[in-house]
Every structure is written in C-alpha cells, then in structure tokens.
PQR file of N, CA, C, O and H, with PARSE charges and radii, in Angstrom:
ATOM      1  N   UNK A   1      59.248 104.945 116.960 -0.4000 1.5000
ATOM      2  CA  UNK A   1      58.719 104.589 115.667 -0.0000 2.0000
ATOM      3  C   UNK A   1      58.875 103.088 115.439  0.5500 1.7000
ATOM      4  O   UNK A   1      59.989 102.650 115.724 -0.5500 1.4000
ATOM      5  N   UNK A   2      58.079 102.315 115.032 -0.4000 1.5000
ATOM      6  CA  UNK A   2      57.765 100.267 114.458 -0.0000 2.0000
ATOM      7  C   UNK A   2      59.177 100.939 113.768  0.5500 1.7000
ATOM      8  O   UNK A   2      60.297 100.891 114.277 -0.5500 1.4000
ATOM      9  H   UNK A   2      57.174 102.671 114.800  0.4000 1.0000
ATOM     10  N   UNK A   3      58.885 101.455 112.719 -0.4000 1.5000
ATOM     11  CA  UNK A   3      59.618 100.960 111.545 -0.0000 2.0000
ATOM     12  C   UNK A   3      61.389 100.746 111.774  0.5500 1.7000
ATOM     13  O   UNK A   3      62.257 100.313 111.017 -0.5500 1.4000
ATOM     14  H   UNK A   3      57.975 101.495 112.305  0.4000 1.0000
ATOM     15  N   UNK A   4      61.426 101.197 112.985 -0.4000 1.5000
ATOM     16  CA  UNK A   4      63.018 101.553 113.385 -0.0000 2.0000
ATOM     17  C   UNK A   4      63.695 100.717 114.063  0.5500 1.7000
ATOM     18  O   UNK A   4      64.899 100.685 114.319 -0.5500 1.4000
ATOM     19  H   UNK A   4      60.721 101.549 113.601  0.4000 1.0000
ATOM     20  N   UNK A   5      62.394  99.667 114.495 -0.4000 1.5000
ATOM     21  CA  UNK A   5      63.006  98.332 115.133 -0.0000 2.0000
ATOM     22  C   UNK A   5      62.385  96.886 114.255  0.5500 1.7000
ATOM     23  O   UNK A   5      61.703  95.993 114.757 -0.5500 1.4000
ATOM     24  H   UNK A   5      61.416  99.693 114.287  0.4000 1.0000
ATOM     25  N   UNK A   6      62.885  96.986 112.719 -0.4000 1.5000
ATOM     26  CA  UNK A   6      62.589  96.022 111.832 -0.0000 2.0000
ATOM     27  C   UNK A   6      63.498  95.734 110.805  0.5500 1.7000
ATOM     28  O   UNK A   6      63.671  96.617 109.965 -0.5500 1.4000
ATOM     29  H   UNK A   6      63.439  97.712 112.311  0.4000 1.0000
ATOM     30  N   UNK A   7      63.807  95.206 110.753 -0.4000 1.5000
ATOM     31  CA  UNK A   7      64.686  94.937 108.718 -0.0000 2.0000
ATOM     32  C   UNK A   7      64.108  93.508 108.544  0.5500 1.7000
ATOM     33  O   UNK A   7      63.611  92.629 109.247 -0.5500 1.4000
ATOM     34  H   UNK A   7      63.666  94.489 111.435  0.4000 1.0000
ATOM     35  N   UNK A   8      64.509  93.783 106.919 -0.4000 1.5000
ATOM     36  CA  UNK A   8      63.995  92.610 105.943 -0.0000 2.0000
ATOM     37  C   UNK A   8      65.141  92.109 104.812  0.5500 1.7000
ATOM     38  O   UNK A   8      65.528  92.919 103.969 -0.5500 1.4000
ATOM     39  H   UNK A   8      64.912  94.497 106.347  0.4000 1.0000
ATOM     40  N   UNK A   9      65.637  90.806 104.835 -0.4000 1.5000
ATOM     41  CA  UNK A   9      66.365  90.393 103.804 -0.0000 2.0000
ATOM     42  C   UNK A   9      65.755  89.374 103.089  0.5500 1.7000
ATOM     43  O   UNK A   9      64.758  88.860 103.598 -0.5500 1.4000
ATOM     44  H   UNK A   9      65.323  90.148 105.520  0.4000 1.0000
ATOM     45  N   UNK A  10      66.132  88.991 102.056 -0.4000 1.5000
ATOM     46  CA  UNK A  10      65.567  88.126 101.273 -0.0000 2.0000
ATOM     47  C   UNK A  10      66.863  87.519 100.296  0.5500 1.7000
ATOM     48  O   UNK A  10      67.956  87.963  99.947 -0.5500 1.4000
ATOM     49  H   UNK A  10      66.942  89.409 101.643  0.4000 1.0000
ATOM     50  N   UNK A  11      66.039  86.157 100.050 -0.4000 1.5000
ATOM     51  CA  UNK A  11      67.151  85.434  98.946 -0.0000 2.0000
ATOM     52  C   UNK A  11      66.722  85.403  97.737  0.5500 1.7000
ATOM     53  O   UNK A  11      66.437  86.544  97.375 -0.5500 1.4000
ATOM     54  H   UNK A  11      65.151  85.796 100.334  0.4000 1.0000
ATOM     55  N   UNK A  12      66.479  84.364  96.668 -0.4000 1.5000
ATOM     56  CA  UNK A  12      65.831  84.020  95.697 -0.0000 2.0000
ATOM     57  C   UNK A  12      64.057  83.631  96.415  0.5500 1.7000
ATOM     58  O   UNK A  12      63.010  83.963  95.860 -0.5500 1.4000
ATOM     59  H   UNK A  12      66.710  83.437  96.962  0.4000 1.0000
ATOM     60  N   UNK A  13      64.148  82.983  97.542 -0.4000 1.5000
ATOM     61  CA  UNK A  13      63.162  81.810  97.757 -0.0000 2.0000
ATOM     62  C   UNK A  13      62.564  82.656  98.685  0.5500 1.7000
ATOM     63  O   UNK A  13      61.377  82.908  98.479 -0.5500 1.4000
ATOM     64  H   UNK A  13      64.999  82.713  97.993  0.4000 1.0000
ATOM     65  N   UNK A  14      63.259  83.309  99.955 -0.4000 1.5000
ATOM     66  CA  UNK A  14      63.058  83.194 101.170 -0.0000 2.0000
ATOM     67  C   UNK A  14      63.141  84.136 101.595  0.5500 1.7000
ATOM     68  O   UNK A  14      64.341  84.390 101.705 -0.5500 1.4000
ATOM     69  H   UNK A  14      64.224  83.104 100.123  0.4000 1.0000
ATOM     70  N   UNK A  15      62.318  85.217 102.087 -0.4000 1.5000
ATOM     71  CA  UNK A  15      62.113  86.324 102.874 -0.0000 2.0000
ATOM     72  C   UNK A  15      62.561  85.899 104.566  0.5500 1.7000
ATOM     73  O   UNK A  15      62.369  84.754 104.974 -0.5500 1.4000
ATOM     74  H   UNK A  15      61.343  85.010 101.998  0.4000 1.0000
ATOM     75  N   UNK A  16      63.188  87.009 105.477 -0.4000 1.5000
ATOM     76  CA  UNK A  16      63.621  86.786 106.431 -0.0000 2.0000
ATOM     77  C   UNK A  16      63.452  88.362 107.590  0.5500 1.7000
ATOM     78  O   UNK A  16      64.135  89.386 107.611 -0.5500 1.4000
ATOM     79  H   UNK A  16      63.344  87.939 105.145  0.4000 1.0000
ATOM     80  N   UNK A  17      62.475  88.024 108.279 -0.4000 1.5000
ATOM     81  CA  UNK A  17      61.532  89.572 109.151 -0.0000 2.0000
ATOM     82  C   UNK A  17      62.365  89.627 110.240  0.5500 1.7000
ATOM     83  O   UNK A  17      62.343  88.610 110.933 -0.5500 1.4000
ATOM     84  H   UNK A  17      61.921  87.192 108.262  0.4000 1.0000
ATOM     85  N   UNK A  18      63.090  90.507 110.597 -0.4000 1.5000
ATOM     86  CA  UNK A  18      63.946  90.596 112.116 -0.0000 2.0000
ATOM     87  C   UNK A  18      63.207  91.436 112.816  0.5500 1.7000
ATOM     88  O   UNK A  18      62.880  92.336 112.042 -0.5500 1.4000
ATOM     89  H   UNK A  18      63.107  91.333 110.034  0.4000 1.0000
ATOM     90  N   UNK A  19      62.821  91.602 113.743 -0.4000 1.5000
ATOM     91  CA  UNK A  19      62.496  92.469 114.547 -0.0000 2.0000
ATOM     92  C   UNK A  19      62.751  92.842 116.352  0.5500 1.7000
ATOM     93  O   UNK A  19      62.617  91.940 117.179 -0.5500 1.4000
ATOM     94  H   UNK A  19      63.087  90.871 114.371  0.4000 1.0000
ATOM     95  N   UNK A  20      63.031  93.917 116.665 -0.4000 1.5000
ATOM     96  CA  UNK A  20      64.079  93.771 117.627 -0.0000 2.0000
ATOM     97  C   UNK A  20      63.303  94.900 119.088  0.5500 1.7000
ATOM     98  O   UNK A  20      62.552  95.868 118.961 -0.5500 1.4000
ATOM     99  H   UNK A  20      63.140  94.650 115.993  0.4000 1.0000
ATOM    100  N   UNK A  21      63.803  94.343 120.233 -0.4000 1.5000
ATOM    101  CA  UNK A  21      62.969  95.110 121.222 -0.0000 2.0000
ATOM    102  C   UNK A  21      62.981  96.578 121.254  0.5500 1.7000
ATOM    103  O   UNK A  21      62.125  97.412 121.551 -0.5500 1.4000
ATOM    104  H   UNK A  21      64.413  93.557 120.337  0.4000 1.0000
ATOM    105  N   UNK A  22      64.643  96.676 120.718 -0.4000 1.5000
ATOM    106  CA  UNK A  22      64.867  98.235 120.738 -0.0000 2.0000
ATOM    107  C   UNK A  22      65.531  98.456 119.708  0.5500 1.7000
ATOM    108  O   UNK A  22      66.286  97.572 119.303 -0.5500 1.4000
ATOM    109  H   UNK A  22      65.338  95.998 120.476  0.4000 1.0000
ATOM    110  N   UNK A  23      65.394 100.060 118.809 -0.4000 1.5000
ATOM    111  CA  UNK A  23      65.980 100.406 117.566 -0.0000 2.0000
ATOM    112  C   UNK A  23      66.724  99.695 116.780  0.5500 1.7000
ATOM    113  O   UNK A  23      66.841  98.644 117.410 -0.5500 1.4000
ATOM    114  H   UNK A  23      64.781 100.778 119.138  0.4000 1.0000
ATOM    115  N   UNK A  24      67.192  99.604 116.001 -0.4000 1.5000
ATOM    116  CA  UNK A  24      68.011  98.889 115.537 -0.0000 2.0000
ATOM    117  C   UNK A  24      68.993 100.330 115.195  0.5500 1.7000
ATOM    118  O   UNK A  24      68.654 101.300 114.517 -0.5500 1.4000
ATOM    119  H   UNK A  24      67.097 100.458 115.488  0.4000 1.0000
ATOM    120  N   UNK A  25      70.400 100.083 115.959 -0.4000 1.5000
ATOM    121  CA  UNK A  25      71.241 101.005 115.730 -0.0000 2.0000
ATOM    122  C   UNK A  25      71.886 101.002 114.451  0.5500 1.7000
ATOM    123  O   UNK A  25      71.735  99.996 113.758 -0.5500 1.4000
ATOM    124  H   UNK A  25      70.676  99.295 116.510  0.4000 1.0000
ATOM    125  N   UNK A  26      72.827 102.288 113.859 -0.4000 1.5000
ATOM    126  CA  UNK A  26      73.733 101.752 112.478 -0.0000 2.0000
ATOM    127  C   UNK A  26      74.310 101.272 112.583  0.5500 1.7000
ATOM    128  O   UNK A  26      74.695 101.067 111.432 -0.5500 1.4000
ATOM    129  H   UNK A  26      72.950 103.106 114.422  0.4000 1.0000
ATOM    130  N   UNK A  27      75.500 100.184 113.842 -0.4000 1.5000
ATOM    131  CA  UNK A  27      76.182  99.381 113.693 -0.0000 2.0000
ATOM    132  C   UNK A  27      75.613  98.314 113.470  0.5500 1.7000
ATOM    133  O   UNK A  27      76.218  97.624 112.649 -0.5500 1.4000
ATOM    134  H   UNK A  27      75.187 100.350 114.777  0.4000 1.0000
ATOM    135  N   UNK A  28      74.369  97.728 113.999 -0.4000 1.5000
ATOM    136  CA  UNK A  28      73.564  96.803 113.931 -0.0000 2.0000
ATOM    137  C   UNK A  28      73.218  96.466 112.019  0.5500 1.7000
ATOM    138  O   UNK A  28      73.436  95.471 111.327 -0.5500 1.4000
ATOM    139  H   UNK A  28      73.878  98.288 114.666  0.4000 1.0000
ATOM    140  N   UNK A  29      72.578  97.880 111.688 -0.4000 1.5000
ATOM    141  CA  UNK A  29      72.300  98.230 110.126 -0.0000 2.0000
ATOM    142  C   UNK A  29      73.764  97.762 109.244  0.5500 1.7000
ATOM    143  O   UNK A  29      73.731  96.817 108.455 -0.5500 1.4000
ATOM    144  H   UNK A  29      72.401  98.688 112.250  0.4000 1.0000
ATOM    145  N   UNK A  30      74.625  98.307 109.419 -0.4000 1.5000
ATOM    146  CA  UNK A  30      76.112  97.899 109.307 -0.0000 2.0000
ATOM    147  C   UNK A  30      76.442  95.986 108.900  0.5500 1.7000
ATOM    148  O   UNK A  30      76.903  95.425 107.906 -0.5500 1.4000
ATOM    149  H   UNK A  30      74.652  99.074 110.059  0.4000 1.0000
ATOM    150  N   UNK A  31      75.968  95.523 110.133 -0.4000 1.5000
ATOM    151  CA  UNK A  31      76.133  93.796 110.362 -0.0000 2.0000
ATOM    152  C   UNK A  31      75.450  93.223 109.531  0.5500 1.7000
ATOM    153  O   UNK A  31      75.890  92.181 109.045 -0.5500 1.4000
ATOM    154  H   UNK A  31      75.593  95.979 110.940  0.4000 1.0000
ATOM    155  N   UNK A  32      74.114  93.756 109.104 -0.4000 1.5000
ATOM    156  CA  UNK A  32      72.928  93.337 108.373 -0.0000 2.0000
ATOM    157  C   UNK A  32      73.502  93.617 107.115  0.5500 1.7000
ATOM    158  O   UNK A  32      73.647  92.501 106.616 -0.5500 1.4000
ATOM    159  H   UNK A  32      73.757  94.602 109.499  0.4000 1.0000
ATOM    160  N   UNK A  33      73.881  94.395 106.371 -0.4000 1.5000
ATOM    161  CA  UNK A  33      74.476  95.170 105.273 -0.0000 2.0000
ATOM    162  C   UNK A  33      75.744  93.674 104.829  0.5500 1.7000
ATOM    163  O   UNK A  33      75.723  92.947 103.836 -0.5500 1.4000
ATOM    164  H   UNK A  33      73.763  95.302 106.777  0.4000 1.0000
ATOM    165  N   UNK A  34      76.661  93.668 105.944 -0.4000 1.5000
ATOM    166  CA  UNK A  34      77.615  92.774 106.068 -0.0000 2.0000
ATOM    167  C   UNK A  34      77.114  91.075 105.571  0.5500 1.7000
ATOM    168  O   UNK A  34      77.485  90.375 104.629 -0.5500 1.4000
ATOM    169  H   UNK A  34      76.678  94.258 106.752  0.4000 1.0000
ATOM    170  N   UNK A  35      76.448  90.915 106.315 -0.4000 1.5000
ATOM    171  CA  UNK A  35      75.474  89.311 106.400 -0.0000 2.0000
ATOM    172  C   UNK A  35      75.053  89.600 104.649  0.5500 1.7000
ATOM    173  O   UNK A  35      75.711  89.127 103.722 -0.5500 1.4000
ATOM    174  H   UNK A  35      76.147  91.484 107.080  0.4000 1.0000
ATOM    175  N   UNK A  36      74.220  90.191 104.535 -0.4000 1.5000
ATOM    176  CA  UNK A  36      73.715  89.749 103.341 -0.0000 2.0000
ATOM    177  C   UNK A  36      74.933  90.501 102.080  0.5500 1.7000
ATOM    178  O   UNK A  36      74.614  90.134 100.950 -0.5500 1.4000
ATOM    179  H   UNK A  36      73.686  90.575 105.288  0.4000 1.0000
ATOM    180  N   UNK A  37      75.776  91.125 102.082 -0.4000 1.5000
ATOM    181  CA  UNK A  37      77.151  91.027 101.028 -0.0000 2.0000
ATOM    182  C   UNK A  37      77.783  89.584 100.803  0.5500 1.7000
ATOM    183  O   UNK A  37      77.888  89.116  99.669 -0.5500 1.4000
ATOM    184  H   UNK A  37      76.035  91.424 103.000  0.4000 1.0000
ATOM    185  N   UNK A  38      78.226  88.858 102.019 -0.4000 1.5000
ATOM    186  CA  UNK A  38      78.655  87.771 102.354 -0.0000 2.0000
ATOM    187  C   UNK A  38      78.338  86.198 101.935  0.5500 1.7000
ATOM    188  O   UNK A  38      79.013  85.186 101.747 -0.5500 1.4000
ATOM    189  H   UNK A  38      78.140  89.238 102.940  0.4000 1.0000
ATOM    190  N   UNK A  39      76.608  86.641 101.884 -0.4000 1.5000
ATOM    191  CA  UNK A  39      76.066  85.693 101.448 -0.0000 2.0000
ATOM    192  C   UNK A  39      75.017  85.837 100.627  0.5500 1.7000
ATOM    193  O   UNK A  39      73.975  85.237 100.889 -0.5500 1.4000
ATOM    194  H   UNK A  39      76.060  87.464 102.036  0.4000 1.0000
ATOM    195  N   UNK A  40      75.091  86.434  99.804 -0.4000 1.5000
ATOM    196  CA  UNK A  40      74.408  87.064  98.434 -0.0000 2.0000
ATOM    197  C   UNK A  40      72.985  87.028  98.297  0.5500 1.7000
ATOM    198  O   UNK A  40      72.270  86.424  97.497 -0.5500 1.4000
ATOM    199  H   UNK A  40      75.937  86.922  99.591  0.4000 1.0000
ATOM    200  N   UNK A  41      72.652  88.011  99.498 -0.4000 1.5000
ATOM    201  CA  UNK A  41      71.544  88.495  99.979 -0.0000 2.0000
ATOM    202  C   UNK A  41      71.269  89.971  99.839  0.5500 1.7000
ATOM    203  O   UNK A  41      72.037  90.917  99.665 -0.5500 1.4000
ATOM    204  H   UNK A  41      73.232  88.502 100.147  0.4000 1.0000
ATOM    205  N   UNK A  42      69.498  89.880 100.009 -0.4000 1.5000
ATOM    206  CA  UNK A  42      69.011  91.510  98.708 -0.0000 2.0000
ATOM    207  C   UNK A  42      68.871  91.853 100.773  0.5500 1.7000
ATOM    208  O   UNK A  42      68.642  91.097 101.717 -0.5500 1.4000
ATOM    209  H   UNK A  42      68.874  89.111 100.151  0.4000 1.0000
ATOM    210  N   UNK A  43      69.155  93.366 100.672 -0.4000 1.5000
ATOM    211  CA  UNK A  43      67.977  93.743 101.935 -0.0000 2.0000
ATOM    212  C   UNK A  43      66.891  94.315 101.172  0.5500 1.7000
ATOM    213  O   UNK A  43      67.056  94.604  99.987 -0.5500 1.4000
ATOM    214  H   UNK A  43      69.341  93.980  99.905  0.4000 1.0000
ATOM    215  N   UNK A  44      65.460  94.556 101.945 -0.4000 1.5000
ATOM    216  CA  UNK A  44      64.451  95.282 101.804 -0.0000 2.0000
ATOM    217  C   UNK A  44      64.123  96.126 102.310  0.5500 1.7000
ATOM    218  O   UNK A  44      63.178  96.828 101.950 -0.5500 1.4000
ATOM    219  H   UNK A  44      65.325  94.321 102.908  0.4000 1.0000
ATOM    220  N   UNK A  45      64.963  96.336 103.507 -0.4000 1.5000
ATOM    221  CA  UNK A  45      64.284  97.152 104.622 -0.0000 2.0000
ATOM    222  C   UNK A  45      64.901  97.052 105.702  0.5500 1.7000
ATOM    223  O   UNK A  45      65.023  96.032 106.381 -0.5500 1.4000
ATOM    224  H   UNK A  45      65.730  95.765 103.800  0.4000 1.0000
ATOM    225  N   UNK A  46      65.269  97.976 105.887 -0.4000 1.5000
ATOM    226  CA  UNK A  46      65.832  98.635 107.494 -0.0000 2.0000
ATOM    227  C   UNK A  46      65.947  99.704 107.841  0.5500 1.7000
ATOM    228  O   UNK A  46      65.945 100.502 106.904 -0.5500 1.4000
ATOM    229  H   UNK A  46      65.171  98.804 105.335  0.4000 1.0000
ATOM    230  N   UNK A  47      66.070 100.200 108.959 -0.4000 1.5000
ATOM    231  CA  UNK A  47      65.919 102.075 109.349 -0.0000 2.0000
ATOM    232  C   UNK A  47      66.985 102.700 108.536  0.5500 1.7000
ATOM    233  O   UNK A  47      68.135 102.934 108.908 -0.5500 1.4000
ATOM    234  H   UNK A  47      66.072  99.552 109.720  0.4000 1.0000
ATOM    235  N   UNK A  48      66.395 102.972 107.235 -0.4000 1.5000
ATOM    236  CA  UNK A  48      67.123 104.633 106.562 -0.0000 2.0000
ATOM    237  C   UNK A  48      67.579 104.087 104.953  0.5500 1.7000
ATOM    238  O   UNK A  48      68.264 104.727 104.155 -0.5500 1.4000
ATOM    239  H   UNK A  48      65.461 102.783 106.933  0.4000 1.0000
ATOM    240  N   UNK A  49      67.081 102.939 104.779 -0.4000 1.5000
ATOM    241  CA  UNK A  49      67.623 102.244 103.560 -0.0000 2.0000
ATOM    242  C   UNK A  49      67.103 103.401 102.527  0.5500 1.7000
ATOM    243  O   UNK A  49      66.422 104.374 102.849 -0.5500 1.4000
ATOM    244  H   UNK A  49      66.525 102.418 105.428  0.4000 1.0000
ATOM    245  N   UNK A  50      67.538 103.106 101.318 -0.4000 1.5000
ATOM    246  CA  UNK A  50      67.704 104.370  99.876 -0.0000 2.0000
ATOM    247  C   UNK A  50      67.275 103.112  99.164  0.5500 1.7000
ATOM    248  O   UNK A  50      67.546 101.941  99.431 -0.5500 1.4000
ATOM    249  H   UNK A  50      68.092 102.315 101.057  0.4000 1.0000
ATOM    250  N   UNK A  51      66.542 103.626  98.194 -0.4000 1.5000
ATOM    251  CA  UNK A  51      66.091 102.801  97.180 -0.0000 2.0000
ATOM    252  C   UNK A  51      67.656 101.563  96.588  0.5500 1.7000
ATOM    253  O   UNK A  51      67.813 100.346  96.492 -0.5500 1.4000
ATOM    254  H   UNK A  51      66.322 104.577  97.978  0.4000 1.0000
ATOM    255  N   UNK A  52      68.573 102.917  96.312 -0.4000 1.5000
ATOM    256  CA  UNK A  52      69.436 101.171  95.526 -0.0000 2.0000
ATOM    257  C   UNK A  52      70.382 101.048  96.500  0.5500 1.7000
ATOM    258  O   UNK A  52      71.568 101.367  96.426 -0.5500 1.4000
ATOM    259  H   UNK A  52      68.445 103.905  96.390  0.4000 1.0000
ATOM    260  N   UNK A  53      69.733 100.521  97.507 -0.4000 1.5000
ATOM    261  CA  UNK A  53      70.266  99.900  98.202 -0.0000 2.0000
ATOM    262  C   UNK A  53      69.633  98.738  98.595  0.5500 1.7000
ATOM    263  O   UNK A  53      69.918  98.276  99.700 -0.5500 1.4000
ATOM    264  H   UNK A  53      68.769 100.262  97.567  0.4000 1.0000
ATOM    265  N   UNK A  54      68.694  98.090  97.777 -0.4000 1.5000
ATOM    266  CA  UNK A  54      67.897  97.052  97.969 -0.0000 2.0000
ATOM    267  C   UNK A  54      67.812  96.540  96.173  0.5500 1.7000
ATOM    268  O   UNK A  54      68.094  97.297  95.244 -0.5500 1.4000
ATOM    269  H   UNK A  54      68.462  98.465  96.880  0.4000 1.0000
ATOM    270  N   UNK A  55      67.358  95.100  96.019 -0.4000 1.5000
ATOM    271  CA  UNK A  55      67.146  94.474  94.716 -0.0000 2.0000
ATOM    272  C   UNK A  55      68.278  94.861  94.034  0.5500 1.7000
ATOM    273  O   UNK A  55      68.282  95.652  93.092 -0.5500 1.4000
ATOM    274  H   UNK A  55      67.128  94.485  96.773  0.4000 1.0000
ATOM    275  N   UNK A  56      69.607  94.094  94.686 -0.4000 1.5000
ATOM    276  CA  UNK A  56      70.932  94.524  94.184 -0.0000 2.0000
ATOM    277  C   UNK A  56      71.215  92.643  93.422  0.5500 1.7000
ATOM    278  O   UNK A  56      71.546  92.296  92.289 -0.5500 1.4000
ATOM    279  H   UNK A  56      69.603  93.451  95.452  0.4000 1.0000
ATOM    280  N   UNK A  57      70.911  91.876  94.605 -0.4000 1.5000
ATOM    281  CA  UNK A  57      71.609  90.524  94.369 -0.0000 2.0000
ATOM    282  C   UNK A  57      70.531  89.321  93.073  0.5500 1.7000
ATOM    283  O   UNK A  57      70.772  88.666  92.059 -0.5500 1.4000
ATOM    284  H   UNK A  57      70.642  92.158  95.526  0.4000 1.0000
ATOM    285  N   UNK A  58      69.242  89.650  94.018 -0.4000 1.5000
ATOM    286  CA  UNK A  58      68.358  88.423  93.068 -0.0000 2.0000
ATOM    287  C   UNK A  58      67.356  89.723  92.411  0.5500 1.7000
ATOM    288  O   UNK A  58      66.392  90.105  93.074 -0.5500 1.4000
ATOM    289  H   UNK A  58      69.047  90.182  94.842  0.4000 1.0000
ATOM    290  N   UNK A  59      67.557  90.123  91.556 -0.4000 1.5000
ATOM    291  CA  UNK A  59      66.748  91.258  90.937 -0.0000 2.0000
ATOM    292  C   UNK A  59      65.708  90.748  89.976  0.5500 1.7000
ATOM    293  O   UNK A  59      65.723  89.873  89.111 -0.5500 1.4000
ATOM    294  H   UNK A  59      68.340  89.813  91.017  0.4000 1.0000
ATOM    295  N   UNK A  60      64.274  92.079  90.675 -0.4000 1.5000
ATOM    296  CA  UNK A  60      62.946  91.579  90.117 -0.0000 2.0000
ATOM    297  C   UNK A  60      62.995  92.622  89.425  0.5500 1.7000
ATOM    298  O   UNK A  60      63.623  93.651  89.676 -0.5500 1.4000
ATOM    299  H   UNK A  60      64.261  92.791  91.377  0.4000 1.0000
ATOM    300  N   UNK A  61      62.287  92.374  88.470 -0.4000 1.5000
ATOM    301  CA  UNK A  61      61.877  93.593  87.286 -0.0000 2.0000
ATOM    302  C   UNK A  61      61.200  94.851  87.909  0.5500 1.7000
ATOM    303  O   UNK A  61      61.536  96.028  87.779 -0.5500 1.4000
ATOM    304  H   UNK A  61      61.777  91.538  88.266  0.4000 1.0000
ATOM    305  N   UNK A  62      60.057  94.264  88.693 -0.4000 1.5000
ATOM    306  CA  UNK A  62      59.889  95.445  89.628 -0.0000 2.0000
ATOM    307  C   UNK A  62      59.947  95.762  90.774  0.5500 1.7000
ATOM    308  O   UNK A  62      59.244  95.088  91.527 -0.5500 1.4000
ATOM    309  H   UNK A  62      59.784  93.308  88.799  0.4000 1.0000
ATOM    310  N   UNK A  63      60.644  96.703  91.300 -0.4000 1.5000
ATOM    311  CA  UNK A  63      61.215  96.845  92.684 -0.0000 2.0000
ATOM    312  C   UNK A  63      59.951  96.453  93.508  0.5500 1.7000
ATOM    313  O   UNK A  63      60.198  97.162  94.484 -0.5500 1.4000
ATOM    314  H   UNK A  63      61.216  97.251  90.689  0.4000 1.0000
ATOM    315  N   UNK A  64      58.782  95.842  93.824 -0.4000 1.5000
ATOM    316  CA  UNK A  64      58.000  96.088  94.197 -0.0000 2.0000
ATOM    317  C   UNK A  64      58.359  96.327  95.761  0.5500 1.7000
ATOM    318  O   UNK A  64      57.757  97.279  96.257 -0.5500 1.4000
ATOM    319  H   UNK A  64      58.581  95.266  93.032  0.4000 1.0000
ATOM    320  N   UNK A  65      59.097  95.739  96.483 -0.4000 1.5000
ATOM    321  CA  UNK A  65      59.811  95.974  98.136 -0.0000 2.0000
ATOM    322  C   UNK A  65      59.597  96.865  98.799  0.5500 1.7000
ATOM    323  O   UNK A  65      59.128  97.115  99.910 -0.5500 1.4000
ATOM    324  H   UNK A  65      59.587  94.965  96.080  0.4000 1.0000
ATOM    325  N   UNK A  66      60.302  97.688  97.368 -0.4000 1.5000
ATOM    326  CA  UNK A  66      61.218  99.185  98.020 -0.0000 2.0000
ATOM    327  C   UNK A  66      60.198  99.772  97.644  0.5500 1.7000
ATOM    328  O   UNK A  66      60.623 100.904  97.876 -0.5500 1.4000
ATOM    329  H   UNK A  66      60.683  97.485  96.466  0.4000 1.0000
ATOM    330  N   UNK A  67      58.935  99.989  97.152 -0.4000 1.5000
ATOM    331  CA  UNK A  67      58.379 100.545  96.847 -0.0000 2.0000
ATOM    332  C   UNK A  67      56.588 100.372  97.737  0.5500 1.7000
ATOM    333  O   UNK A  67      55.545 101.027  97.767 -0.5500 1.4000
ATOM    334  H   UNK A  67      58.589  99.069  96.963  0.4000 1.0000
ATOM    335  N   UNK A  68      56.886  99.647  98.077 -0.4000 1.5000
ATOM    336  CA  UNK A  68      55.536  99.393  99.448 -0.0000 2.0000
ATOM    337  C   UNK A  68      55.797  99.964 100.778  0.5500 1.7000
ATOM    338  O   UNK A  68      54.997  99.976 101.714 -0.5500 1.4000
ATOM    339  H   UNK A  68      57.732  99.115  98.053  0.4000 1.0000
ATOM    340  N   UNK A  69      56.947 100.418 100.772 -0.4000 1.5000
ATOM    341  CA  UNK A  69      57.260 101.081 101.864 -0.0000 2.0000
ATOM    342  C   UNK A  69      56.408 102.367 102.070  0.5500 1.7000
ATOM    343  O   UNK A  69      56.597 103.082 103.053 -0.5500 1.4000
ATOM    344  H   UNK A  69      57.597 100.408 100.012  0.4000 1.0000
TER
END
C-alpha cells in the first residue's frame, strides 16, 4: 500500500513529505511522533494516525489535513 510508506509534519509555515522505500514501521512512526513533540510540530499523516492525533500544536479551525485523507 503508497500510503504506508509516507508521513507528513507540518509547522506554522512549513509542510514536510517523507517518503520512504519501504513501510514505515511503528518504531519509525514512534521517532516521528518523538521529532515533532520535541519540536512543536503538528503530524498529518502517517500509517494508522487517529484523527486527534494530528492539529494538536499550530491549530486550524478546520482540520482540513486529517480530513482529505
């Protein structure tokens, strides 16, 4: 499956597309989770994300992200 080898973080400004040759495992999901706590970053997207688990840090009125999925 695409969607399983992709995540998406974002800041205020700056969207950031990873994409990877093979799956992205949950420890990997884990690091990503980590990175953007650390440095007060939203994710958008990665294999298995839940709605609030995204538009936590720079919050838009409308989820639009999590919701184009």
């Amino acid at each position: 499956k695409p969607e399983n080898h992709l995540a998406i973080i974002r800041s205020w400004g700056t969207s950031t597309l990873i994409l990877s040759k093979k799956e992205i495992r949950e420890e990997e999901v884990r690091a990503i989770k980590d990175f953007c706590d650390e440095r007060n970053f939203d994710t958008v997207y990665f294999p298995g994300i839940k709605e609030e688990e995204a538009n936590i840090n720079h919050v838009l009125e409308q989820r639009v992200f999590i919701l184009s999925r």
